[in-house]
N, C-alpha and C positions, 0 to 999 in steps of 0.2 A: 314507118313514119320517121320525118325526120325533125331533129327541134334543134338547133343548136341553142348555146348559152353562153351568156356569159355572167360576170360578177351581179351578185344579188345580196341583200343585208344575212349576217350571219344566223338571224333569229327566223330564217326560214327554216334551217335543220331541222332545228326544236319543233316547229310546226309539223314537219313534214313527217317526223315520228307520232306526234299527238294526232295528224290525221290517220296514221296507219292503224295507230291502237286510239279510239276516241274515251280509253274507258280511262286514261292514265295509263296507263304500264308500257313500257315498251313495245312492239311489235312480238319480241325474242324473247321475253320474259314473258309474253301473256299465255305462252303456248302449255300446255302442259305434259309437264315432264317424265311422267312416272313411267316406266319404263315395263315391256311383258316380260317374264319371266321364259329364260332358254329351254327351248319345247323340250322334251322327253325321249319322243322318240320322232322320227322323218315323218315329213310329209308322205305318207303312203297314199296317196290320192295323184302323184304326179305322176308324168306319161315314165317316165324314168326308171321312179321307184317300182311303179308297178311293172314296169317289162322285166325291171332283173329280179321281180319274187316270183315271176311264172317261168321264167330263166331258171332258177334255182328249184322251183317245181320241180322243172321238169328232167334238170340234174337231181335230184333225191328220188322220181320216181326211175329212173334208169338205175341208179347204185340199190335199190330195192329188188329190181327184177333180175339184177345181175348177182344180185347174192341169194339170192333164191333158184335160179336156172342154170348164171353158170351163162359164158359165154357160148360153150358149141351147142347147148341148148336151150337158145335165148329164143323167148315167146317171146312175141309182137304182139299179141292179143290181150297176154295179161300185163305187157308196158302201158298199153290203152286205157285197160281197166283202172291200173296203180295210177295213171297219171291225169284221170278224171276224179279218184276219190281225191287227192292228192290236191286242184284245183278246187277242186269245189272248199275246201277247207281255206285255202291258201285266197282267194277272192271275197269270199263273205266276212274273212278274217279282217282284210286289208281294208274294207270298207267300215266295219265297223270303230276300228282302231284312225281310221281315219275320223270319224266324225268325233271320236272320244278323246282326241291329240291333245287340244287347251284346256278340258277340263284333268286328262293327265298333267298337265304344267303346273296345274295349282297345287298339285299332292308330292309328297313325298317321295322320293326314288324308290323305293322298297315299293309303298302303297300301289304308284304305277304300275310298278312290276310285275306285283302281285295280281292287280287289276287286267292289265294287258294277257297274263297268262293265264287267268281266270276265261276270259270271252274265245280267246285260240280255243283251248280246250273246250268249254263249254259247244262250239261249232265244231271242233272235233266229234266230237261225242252224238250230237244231231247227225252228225254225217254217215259216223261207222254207224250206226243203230239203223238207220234207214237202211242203208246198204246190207245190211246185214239180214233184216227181217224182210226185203227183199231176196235177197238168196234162197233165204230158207221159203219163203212161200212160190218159188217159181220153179225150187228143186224138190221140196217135199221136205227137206231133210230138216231136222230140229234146230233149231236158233243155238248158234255154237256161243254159248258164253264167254268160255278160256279164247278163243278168235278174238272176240270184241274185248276181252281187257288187255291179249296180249297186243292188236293192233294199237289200242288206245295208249299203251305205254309206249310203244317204239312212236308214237306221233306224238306225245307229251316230252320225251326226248327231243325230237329235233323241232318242236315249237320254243323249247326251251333254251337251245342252239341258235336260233333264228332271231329270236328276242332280242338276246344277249349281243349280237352279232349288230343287230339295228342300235340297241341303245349305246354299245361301246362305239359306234361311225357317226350318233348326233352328238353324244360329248365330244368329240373331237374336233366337229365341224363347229358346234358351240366354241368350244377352247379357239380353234383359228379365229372365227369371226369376233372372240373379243381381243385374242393380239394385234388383229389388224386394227379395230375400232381402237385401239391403244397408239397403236404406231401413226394414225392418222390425226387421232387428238393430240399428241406429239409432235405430229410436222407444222398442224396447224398453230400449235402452242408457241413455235418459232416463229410466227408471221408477226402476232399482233405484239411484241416489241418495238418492232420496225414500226408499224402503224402508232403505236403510242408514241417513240421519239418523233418522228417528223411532225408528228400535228404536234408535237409541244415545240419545234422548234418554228411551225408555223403559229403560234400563239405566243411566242418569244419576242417576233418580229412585230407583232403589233403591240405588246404593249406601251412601248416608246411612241409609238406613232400614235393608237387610237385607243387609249384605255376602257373608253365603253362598248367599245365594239370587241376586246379583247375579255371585256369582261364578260358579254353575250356566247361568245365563243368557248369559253369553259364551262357555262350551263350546255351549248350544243354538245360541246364532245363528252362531256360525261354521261348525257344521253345516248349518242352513238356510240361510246365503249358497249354501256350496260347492255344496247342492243346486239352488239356483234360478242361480246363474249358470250353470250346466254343464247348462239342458235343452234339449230338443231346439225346433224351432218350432212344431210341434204334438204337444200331450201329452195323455196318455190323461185322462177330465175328473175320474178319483178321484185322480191323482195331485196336478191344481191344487187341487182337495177340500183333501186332507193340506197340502198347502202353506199354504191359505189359514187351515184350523181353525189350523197351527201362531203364524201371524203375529196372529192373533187372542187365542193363549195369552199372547204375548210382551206384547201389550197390557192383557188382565187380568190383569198382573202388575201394573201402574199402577193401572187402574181400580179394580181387585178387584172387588165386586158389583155396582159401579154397568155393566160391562156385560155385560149378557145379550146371548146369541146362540141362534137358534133355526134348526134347518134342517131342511128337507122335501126330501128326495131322491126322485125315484121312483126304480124298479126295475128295471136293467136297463143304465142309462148310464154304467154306469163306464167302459168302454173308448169312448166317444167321443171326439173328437178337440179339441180348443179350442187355441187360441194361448194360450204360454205366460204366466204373469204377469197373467191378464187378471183374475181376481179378487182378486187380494191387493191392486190399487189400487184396486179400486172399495170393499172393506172398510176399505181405510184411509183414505177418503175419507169414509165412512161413520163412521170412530169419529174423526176429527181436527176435522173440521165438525158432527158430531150430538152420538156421545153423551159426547164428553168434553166440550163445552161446556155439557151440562146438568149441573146440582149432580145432581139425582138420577139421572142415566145414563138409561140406556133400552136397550130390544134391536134387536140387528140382526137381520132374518128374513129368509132366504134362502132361495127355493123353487127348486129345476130339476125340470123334464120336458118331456115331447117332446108334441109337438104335430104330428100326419101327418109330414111329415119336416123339423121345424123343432124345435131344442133352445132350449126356453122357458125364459131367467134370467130373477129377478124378485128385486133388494135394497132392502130398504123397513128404512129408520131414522129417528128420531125427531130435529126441527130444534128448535133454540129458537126463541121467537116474535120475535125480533130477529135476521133472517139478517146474514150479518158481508156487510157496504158493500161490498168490495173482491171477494167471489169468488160474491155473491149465496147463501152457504147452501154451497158446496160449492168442490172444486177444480178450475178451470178447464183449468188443463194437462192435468192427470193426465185429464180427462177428454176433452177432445181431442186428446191422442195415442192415446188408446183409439176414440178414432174413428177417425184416422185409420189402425191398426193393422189394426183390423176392414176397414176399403177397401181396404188393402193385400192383404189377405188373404183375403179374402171377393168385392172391388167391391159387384156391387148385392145380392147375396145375403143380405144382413144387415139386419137391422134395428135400430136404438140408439135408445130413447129415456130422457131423462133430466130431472126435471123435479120443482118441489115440489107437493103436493099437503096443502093446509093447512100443518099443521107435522109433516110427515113429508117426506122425498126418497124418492122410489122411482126407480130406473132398469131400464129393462126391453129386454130383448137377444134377439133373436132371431136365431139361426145355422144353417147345415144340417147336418140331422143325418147326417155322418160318422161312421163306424166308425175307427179306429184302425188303419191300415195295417200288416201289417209292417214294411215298410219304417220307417215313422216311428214305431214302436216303440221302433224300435233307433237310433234318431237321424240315420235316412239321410234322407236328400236327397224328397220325395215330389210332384218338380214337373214328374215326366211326368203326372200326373194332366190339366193342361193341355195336350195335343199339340197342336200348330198343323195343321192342315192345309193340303194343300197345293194 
């Protein structure tokens, strides 16, 4: 769809936030914030997790049968057997520790612990006992006791190996995933200085000129601060949409017709997912270096759509033919922390290029196309998306 625009009274903002949230609140304040607590132990239900614990199976039943035979008299028969009882522990385990993961999150690390190596065992125990009272009833021979507690202890050993093994690789995937969510709140924490000065220097410029309309303008922006500092780190892509059209109004207050803005939305992407902030610096980048340096202005054209499963930005603005010495035509910062945002957030997944082209800049973005989680809907946490395996 395409709508271009131009100048409109500044008390649309304010509307267009009070549409987004009808209740009062912001859009980015109404969401709620409370956040899950970092799981305990791995998602053990993933295709990942679970190939490397029948992996590790089936290394523990081989270092079993090899310290029992002996390589130059290594049975294949009884690797078979070890490596069926061995499984069958190792899969009912996984399952169950899988469905009991969040309500392990609410408890105590000990408590877990405790918990997690309580159900191993307990399916240990199910297991050698069957197997066992199997043997003796298809050999005759008496149900070996000292058998079943000495098995039970060499497999309480390496459950409890196993354990320790998973929870010390999700604390650590936990500890990354909150540096990065550190380092990200950090890149973005450097954006919205830049966004507070220019809009005060675009509310500088009217008060001389239009004191009511200057004064409508600081009810609008302190609406859209409170929205854009309170959002979550990935936001639905109609809501950076709204945020971006609003930061572009605040600017053809200044401009007035000298800037056009043109947008081509496909159909369909609103609830995509994008890190927040990521277009209101690339538009202000776009009107600080392009079109307010030209006397006659010019338009910014912003196309999205998807492309197989890759969300295609594309922002093309017009340079003057003397790009400014010190930032080559554009903003250095602003646009290497948008790199480095994107790698935080993406790594290789993404694609950024940025660059002039006669006297135009286009920068063009390429991201996966994500849906919008519940979870990060509502401003929770969505960085089991990443399980570690184990």
């Amino acid at each position: 769809m395409t709508s271009p625009q131009s100048a409109r009274p500044a008390g649309i903002i304010a509307q267009q936030i009070r549409e987004t949230a009808p209740d009062g609140k912001d859009s980015a304040c109404a969401t709620d914030n409370s956040e899950l607590r970092a799981p305990f132990l791995p998602d053990l239900c993933g295709v990942s997790a679970l190939a490397a614990l029948i992996l590790m199976g089936e290394l523990l039943a081989l270092v079993l049968v090899l310290a029992v035979d002996g390589l130059r008299e290594f049975n294949w028969q009884r690797l078979g057997l070890v490596s069926m009882t061995v499984q069958w522990v190792i899969l009912p385990s996984a399952a169950l520790l899988c469905r009991l993961r969040w309500r392990l999150t609410r408890l105590s690390h000990r408590l877990a612990g405790a918990i997690s190596f309580i159900v191993v065992m307990a399916v240990l125990l199910v297991v050698l006992v069957a197997l066992e009272w199997w043997r003796a009833r298809i050999t005759g021979a008496p149900f070996a006791h000292w058998t079943l507690l000495g098995n039970g202890l060499l497999g309480a050993i390496c459950a409890g190996v196993v354990l320790r093994y998973a929870y010390v690789q999700q604390q650590l995937h936990n500890q990354q995933q909150a540096e990065l969510g550190a380092r990200i709140e950090a890149l973005q924490s450097r954006i919205r200085p830049h966004f507070l000065f220019n809009s005060m220097n675009s509310l500088a410029s009217l008060i001389a000129i239009d004191p009511e309309r200057a004064e409508r303008l600081v009810e609008d922006l302190s609406s859209l601060f409170r929205a854009s500092l309170a959002e979550p780190k990935l936001a639905p892509l109609e809501q950076e949409v709204a945020l971006a059209r609003r930061y572009l109004q605040i600017e053809s207050l200044r401009l007035g017709e000298r800037l056009r803005q043109r947008w081509d939305i496909a159909e369909g992407l609103q609830q995509v997912a994008i890190p927040t902030m990521l277009l209101q610096p690339l538009l202000e980048n776009a009107v600080l270096h392009g079109v307010a340096r030209l006397r006659e202005g010019g338009e910014i054209h912003v196309r999205i759509d998807a492309d197989d499963d890759t969300l295609q930005l594309t922002i093309d603005n017009p340079l003057p033919e003397e790009p400014n010495p010190a930032t080559g035509g554009h903003n250095g910062i602003a646009i290497d922390n948008i790199r480095q945002r994107l790698a935080a957030h993406y790594g290789p997944r993404h694609h950024f290029v940025v660059g002039r082209e006669g006297n135009h800049f286009r920068v063009q973005l390429g991201l996966p196309l994500v849906p919008m989680s519940a979870p990060a809907a509502s401003g929770k946490s969505t960085e089991t998306e990443g399980e570690p395996a184990l």
